[in-house]
BAZANU-437634 format. One record per residue: residue in one letter; x, y, z of N, C-alpha, C, CB in turn. Coordinates in steps of 0.02 Angstrom, whole numbers. Atoms other than C-alpha are relative to their C-alpha. Glycine has a CB too. Example, Ala and Ser with C-alpha at 12.3 -4.5 7.8 and 13.67 -1.06 7.14 Angstrom:
! BAZANU-437634
residuo = a&npx = 45&npy = -59&npz = 0&capx = 615&capy = -225&capz = 390&cpx = 45&cpy = 60&cpz = 0&cbpx = -50&cbpy = 1&cbpz = 62
residuo = s&npx = -42&npy = -59&npz = -3&capx = 684&capy = -53&capz = 357&cpx = -39&cpy = 55&cpz = 37&cbpx = 20&cbpy = 23&cbpz = -71
//
This chain:
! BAZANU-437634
residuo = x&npx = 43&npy = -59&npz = 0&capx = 0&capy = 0&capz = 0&cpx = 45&cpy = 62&cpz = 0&cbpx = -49&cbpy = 0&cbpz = 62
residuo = x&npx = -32&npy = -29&npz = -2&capx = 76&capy = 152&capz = -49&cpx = -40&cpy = 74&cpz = 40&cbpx = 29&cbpy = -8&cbpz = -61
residuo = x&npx = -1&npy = -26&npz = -31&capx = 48&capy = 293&capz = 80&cpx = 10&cpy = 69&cpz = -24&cbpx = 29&cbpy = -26&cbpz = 32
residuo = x&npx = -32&npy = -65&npz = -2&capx = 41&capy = 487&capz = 57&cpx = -23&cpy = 32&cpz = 53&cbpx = -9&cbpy = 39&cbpz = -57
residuo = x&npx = 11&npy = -54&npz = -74&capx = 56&capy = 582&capz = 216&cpx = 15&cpy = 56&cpz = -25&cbpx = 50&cbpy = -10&cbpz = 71
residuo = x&npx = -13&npy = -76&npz = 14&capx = 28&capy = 749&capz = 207&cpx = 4&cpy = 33&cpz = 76&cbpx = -67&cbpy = 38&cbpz = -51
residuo = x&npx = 22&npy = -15&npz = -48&capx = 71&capy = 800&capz = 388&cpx = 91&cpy = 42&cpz = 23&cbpx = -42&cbpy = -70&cbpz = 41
residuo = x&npx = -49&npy = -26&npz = -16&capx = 214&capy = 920&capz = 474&cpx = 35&cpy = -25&cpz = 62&cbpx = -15&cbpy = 57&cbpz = 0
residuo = x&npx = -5&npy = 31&npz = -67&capx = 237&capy = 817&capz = 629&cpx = 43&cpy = -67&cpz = -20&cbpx = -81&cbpy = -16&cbpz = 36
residuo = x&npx = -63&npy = 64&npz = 16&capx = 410&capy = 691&capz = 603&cpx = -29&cpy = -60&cpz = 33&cbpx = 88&cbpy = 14&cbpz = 40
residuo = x&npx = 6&npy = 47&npz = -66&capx = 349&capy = 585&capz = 745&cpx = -53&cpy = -51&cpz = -50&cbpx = -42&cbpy = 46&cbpz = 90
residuo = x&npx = 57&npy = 6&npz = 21&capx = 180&capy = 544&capz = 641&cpx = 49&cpy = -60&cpz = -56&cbpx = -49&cbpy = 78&cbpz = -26
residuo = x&npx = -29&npy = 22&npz = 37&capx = 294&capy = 511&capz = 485&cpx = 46&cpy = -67&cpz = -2&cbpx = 21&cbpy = 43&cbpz = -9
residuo = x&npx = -43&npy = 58&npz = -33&capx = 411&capy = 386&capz = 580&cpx = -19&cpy = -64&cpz = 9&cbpx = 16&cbpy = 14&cbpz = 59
residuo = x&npx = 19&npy = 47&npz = -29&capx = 294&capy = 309&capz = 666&cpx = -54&cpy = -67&cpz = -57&cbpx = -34&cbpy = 39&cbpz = 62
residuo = x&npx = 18&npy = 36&npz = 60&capx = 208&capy = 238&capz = 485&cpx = 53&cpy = -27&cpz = -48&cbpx = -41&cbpy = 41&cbpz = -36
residuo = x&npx = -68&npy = 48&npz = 35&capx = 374&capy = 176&capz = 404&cpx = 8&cpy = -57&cpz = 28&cbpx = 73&cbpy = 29&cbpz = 4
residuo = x&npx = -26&npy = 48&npz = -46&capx = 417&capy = 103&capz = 560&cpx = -63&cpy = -92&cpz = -13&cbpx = -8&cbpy = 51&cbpz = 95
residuo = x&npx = 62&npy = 64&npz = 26&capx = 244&capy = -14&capz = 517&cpx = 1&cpy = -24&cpz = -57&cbpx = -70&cbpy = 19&cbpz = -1
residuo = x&npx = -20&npy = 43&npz = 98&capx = 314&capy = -61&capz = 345&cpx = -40&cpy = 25&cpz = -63&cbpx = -27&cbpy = -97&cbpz = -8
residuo = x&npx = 59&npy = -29&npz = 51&capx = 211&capy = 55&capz = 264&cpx = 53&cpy = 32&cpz = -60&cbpx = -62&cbpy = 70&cbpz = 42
residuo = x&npx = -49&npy = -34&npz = 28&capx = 281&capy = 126&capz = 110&cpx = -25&cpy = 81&cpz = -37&cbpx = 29&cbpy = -54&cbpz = -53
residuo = x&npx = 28&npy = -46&npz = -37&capx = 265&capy = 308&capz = 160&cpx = 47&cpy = 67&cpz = -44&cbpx = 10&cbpy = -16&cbpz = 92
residuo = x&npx = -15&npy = -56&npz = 35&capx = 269&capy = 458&capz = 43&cpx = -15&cpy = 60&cpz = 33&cbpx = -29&cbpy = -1&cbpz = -59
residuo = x&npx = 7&npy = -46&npz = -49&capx = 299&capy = 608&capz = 152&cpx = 7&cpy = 50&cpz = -14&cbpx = 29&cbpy = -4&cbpz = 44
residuo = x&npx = -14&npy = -86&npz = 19&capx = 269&capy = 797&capz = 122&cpx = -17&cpy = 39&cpz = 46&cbpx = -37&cbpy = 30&cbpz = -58
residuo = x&npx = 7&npy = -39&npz = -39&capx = 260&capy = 930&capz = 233&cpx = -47&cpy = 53&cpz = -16&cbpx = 53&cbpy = 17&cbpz = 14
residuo = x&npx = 18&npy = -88&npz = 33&capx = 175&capy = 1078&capz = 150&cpx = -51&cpy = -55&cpz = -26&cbpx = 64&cbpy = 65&cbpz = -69
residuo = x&npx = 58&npy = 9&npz = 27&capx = 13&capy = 1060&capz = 78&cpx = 1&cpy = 8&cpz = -78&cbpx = -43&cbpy = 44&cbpz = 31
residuo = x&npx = -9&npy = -39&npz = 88&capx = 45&capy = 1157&capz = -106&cpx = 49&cpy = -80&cpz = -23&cbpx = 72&cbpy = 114&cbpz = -8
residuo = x&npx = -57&npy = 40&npz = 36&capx = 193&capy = 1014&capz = -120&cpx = -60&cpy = -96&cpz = -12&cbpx = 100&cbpy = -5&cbpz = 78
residuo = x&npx = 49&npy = 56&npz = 17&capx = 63&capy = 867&capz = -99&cpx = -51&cpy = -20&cpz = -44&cbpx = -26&cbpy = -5&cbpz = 37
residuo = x&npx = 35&npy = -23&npz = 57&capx = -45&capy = 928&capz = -219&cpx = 36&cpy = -27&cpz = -82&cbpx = 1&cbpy = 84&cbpz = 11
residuo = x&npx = -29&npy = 23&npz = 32&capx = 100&capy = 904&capz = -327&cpx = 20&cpy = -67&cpz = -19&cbpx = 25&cbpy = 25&cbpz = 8
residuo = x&npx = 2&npy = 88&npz = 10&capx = 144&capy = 725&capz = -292&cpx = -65&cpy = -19&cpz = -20&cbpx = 16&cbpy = -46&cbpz = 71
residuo = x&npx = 71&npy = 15&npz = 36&capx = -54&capy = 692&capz = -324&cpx = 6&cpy = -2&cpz = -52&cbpx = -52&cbpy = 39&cbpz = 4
residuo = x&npx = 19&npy = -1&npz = 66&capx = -45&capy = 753&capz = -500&cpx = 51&cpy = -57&cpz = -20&cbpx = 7&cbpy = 75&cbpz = -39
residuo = x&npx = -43&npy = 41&npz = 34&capx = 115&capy = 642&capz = -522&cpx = 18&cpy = -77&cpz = 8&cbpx = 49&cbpy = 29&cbpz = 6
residuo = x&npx = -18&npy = 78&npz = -10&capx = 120&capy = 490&capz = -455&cpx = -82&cpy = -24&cpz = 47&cbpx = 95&cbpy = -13&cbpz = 62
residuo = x&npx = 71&npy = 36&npz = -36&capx = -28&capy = 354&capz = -390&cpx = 17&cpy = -28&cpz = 81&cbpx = -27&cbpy = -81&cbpz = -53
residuo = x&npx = 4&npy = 4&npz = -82&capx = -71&capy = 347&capz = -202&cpx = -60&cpy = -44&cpz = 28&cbpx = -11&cbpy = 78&cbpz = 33
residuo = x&npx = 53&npy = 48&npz = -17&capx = -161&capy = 208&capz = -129&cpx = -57&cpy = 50&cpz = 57&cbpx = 42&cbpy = -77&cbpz = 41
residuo = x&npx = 54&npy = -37&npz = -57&capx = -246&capy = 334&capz = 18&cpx = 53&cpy = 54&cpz = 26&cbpx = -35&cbpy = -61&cbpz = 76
residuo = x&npx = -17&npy = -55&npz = -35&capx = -199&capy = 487&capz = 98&cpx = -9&cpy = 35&cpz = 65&cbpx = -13&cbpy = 29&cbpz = -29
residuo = x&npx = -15&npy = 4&npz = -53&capx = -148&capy = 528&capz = 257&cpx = -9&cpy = 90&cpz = 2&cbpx = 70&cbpy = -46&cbpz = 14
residuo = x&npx = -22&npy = -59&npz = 33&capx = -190&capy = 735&capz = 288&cpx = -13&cpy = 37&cpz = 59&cbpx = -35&cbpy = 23&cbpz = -68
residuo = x&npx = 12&npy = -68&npz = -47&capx = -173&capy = 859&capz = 420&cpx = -46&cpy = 46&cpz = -18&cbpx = 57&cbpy = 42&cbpz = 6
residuo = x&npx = 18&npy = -64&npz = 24&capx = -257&capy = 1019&capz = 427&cpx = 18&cpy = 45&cpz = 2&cbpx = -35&cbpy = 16&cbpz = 8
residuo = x&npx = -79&npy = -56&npz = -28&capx = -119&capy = 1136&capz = 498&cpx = 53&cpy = -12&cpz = -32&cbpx = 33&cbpy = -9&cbpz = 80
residuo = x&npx = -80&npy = 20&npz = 50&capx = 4&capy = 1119&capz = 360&cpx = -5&cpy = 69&cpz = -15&cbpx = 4&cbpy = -67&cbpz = -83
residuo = x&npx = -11&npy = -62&npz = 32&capx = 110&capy = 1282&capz = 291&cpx = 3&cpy = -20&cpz = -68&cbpx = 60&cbpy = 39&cbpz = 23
residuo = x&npx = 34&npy = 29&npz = 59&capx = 72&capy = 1297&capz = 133&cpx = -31&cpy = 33&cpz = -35&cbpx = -36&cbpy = -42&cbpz = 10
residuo = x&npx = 66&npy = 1&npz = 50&capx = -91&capy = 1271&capz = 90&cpx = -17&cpy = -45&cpz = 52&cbpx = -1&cbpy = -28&cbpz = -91
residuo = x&npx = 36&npy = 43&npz = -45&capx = -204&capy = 1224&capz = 241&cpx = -20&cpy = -66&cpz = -28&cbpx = -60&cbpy = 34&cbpz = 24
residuo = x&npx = 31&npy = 103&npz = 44&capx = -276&capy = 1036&capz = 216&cpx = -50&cpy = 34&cpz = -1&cbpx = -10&cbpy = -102&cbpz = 48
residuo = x&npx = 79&npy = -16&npz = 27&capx = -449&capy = 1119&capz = 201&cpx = -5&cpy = 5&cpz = -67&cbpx = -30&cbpy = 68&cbpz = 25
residuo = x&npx = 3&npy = -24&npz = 68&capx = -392&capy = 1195&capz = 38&cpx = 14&cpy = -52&cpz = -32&cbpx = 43&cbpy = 54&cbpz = -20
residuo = x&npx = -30&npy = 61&npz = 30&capx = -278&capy = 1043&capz = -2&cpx = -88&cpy = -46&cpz = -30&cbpx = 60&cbpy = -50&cbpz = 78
residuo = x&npx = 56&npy = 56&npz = 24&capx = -447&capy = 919&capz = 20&cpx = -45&cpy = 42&cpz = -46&cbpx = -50&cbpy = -38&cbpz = 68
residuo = x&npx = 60&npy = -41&npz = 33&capx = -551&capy = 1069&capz = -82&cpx = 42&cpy = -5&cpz = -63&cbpx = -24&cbpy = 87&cbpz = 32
residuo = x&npx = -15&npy = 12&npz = 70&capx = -451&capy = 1050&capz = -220&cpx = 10&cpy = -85&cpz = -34&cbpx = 68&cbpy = 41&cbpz = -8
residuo = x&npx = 12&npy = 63&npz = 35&capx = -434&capy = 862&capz = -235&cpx = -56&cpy = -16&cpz = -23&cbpx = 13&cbpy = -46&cbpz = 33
residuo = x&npx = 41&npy = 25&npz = 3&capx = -608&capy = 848&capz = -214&cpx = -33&cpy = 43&cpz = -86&cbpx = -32&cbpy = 3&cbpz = 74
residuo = x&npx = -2&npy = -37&npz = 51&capx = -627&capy = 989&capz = -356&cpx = 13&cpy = -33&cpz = -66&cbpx = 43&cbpy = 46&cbpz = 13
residuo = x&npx = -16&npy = 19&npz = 58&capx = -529&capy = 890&capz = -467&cpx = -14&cpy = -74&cpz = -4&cbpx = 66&cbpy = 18&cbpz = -14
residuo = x&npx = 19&npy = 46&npz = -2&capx = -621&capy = 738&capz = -437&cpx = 57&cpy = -80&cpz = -3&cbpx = -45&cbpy = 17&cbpz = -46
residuo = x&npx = -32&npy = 54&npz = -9&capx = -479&capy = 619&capz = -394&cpx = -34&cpy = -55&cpz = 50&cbpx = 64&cbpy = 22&cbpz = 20
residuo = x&npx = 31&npy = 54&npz = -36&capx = -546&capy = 469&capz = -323&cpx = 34&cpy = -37&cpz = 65&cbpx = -11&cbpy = -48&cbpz = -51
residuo = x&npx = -54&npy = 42&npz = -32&capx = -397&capy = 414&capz = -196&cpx = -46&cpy = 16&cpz = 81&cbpx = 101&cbpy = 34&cbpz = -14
residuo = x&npx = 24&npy = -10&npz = -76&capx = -454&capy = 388&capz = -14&cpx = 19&cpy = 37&cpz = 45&cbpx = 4&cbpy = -43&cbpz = 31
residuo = x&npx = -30&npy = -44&npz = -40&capx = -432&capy = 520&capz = 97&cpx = -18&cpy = 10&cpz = 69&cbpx = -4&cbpy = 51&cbpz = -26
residuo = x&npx = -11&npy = -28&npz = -77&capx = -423&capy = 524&capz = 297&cpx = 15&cpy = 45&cpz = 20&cbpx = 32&cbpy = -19&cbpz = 32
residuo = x&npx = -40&npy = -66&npz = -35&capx = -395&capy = 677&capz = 406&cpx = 24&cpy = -19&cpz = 52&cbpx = -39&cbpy = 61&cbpz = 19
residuo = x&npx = -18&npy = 7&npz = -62&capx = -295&capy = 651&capz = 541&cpx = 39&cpy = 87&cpz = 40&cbpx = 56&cbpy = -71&cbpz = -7
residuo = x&npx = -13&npy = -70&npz = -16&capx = -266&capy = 811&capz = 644&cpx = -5&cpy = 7&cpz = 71&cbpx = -46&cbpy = 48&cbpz = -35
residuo = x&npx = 13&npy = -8&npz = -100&capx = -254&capy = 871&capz = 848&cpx = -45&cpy = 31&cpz = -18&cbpx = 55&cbpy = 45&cbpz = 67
residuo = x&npx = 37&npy = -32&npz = -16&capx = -391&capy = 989&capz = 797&cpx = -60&cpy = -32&cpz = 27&cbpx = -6&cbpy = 35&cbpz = -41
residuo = x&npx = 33&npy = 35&npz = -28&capx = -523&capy = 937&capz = 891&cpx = -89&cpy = 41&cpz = -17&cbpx = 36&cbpy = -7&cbpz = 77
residuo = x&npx = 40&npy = -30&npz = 20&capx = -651&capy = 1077&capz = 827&cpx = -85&cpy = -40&cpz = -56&cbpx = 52&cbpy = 45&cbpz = -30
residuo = x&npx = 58&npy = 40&npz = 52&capx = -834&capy = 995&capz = 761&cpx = -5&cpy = 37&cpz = -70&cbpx = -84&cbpy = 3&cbpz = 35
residuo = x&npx = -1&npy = -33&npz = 69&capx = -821&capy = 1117&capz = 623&cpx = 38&cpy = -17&cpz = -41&cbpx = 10&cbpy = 57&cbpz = -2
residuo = x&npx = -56&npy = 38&npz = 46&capx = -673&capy = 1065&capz = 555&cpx = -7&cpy = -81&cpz = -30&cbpx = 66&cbpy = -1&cbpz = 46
residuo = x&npx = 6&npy = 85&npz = 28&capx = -728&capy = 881&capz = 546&cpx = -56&cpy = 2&cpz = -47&cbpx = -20&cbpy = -63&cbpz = 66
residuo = x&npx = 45&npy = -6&npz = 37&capx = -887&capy = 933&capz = 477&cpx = 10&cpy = 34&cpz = -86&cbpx = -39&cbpy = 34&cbpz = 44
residuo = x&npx = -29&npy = -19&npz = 69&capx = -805&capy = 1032&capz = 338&cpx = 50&cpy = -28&cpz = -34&cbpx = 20&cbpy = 55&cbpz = 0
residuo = x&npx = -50&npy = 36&npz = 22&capx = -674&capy = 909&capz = 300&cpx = -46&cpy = -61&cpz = -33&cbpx = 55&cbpy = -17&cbpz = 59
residuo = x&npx = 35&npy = 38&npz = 17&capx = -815&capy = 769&capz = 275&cpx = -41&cpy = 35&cpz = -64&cbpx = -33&cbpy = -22&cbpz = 58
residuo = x&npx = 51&npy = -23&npz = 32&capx = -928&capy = 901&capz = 189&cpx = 40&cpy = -6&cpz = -88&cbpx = -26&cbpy = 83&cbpz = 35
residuo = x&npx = -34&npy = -1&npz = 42&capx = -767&capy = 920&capz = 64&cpx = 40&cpy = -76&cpz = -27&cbpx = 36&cbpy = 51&cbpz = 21
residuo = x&npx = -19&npy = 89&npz = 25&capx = -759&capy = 719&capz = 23&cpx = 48&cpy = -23&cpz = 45&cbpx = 39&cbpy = -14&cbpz = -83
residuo = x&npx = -52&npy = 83&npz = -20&capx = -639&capy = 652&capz = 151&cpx = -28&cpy = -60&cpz = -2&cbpx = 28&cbpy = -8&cbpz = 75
residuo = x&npx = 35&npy = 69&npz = -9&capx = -672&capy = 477&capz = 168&cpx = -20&cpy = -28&cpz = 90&cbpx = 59&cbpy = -57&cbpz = -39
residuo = x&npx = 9&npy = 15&npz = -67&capx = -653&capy = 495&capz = 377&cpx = 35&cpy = 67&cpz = 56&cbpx = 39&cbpy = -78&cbpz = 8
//
């Protein structure tokens, strides 16, 4: 399964290699965007506090461009709004 994390947190990044995952890692939001257009990602791993290009925008433009790849948010925000607008904008969770 190939892995794209989109998250600024090393620890996060580590701790999914370390599980044999094979783990495509970007920091920035604008740069993930980029790997998307170029290479195939089994699911996506995505903060919402990335510099950048918040993950709000990030998931508003995947969903925009109708890529189909599975997308999770994982994030400390703990805000119901944020989950609600991350779902509203196609995550998958």
């Amino acid at each position: 399964m190939r892995v794209l994390l989109v998250e600024d947190d090393v620890i996060v990044a580590q701790a999914l290699q370390e599980a044999s995952y094979v783990v495509d890692w970007v920091e920035n939001g604008e740069v993930s965007l980029s790997v998307l257009a170029s290479q195939h990602c089994d699911i996506v791993l995505l903060d919402l506090g990335l510099p950048g290009k918040d993950g709000l925008e990030v998931l508003k433009t995947i969903s925009n461009q109708e890529n189909p790849v599975p997308l999770l948010i994982v994030t400390a925000r703990d805000d119901v709004n944020d989950c609600i607008r991350g779902l509203d904008r196609d995550a998958d969770d």
